[in-house]
C-alpha positions, 0 to 999 in steps of 0.5 A: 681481727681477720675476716672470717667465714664461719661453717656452722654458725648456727651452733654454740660456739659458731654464733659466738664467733660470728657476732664477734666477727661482724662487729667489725665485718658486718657482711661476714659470712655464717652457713647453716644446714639443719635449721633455717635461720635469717642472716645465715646461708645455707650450706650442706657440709655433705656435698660441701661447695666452696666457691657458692660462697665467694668468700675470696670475691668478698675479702674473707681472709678465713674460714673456721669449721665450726660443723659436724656431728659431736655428739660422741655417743651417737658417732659410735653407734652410727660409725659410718654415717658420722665419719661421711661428715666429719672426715670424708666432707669435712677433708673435701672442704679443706681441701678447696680451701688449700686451692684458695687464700683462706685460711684454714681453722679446724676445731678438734677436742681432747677426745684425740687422747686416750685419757690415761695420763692427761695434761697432754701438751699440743706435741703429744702423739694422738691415742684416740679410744672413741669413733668420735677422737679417731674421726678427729685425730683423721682430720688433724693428721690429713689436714697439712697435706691438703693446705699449709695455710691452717690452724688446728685447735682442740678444745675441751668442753666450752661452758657459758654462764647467761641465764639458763643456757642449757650449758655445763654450769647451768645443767648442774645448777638446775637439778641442783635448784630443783632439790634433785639428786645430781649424779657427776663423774668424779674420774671424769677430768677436762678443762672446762672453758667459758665460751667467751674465753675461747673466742678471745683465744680463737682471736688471738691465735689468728694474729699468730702468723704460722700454721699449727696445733694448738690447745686452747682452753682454761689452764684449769682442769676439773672434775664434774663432780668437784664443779657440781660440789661447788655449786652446790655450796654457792646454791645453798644446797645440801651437799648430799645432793651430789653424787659421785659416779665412776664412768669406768664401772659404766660399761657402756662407757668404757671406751670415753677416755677418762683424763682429757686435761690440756696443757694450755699452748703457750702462746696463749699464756698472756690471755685471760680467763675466767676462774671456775670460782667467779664462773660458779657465782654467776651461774648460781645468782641466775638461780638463786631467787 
């Protein structure tokens, strides 16, 4: 395991990473911005300040940004605003880091793609449809001129199955165990990938010497509405209960990219993961009482 500073540990994925990272490197550093939190440094992403944090002086060996604006909705009603912190900072950062040891890690998405043919490979040319992809996709070409120590990594949507986490499965589970009609895109497909997966991957690939892009995320893709169906059954519930949608008639959505799906890198083929299948039990005995 490399030394690794997190920007943005105070999110999902960040303080998942940080806890992993200071069980061996107990004085690893985690930033926040937005709240408060002990045992993180603050650390504003909009006027970002590489060297307040000493991260050479203190022997990291990395630095995975874990922060920005992701909500893609708001991202394309506030174009500006979310393109100052997710490109325009976000590129002042990296480009300190270039200056420095550091390696840099930079979580993209899937939403780099237009969504027409899915099953993108990690060496398919980007075809972003969103503010939210275009952003991304800007960052992912600008980043090997500002470093050549970097590894880019796009994911597709990170899901957990503790009790009640408020993530993917859990959402589902609870309108579901309510006796409430769930409405779930069945044109919607993407690689839904437990949490825990993705750090052993992040992990993994920081062994791996060279620079590059990589996929990571389960080799399984689904919809919305197939996860919805199988919790339902292990939820003992109707059927019924889940409704089928369209996106594509949603003309609101008509710019989110329907098929997402990833083509795992194959580096990473030797690294296991969870089924969908043992992933919809767990979250189902969290509700079933």
């Amino acid at each position: 395991m490399l030394k690794t500073a997190v920007i943005g540990a105070s999110g999902y994925i960040g303080s998942r990473l940080l806890h992993r990272y200071r069980e061996q490197f107990p004085d690893c550093i985690g930033t926040t911005f937005s709240r408060s939190l002990p045992n993180l440094i603050s650390f504003d992403l909009r006027d970002p300040e590489l060297n307040q944090l000493a991260l050479e002086e203190t022997k990291h060996q990395a630095v995975l940004i874990a922060s920005g604006q992701t909500n893609v909705v708001w991202c394309e009603s506030h174009p500006d605003e979310s393109y100052d912190l997710n490109v325009r900072s976000t590129l002042q950062l990296i480009e300190q880091l270039g200056k420095t040891s550091l390696t840099t890690i930079f979580l993209s998405s899937d939403y780099v793609f237009d969504g027409r043919t899915g099953d993108y490979s990690d060496r398919v040319e980007v075809s972003p449809t969103t503010e939210y992809g275009r952003q991304k996709a800007k960052v992912e070409r600008e980043i090997p001129n500002l470093t050549n120590n970097y590894k880019i990594l796009r994911l597709s949507k990170i899901y957990g199955t503790e009790g009640k986490d408020g993530t993917l499965l859990d959402s589902i589970a609870r309108t579901l165990s309510q006796g409430q009609v769930v409405e779930a895109a069945r044109d919607k497909i993407f690689n839904p990938t437990h949490v825990d997966d993705l750090v052993s991957m992040i992990l993994f690939i920081q062994q791996h010497e060279k620079s590059g892009l990589f996929n990571l995320c389960s080799p399984q893709s689904y919809s919305r509405y197939q996860i919805a169906l199988q919790l339902s059954e292990a939820l003992n519930m109707d059927s019924t209960l889940v409704k089928p949608v369209l996106l594509s008639e949603n003309p609101l959505l008509k710019h989110i990219p329907l098929n997402t799906s990833l083509k795992r890198s194959t580096i990473l083929e030797a690294v296991s993961h969870l089924s969908m299948n043992e992933a919809v039990k767990r979250v189902a005995a969290n509700w079933i009482l």
